[in-house]
C-alpha positions, 0 to 999 in steps of 0.5 A: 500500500503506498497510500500517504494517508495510511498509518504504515506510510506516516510512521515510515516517514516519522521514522525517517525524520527522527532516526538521526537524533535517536540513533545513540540511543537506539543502539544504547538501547539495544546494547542493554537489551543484548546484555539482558539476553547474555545474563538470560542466556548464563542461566540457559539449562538451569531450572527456574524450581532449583534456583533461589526465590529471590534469584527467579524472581530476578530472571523473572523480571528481567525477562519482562525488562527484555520484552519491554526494552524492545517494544519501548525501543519500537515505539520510540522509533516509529514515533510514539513517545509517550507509549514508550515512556509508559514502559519505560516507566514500568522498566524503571520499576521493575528495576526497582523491584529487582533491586529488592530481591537482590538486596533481600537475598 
């Protein structure tokens, strides 16, 4: 569809305007979220009922931070700022949350 009303177009040409002023981020983002599956992949094998409360809590909530950095990362990019910030602020909790579990274990 090359229809210049339609959501795919407008977004295609939002991505294009602002790419040059996120791309730091972007790969600062995706630099984190690559980090996040390096940890998930260390505990690759290891079942979730043999590790500690507070340590599945953790894996637990870093997943869901990977799930949300990416969907955050798109968002941003195809120029909905404020969706993005919605997650971006559950990450931050969750990071907080996780913090929890490791100062308590």
């Amino acid at each position: 569809m090359n229809n210049k009303n339609s959501l795919e177009h407008q977004e295609s040409q939002v991505s294009e305007r602002i790419f040059p002023d996120l791309k730091e981020h972007l790969e600062y983002v995706t630099a984190a979220y690559n980090l996040a599956f390096e940890i998930n992949k260390a505990f690759d094998g290891k079942l979730l009922s043999d590790m500690t409360d507070p340590m599945r809590a953790q894996i637990m909530i870093l997943m869901r931070v990977t799930d949300f950095l990416r969907s955050a990362q798109l968002l941003c990019f195809k120029g909905y700022p404020e969706q993005a910030g919605s997650l971006v602020a559950s990450i931050f909790e969750q990071a907080h949350t996780a913090l929890f579990f490791f100062l308590r274990s």
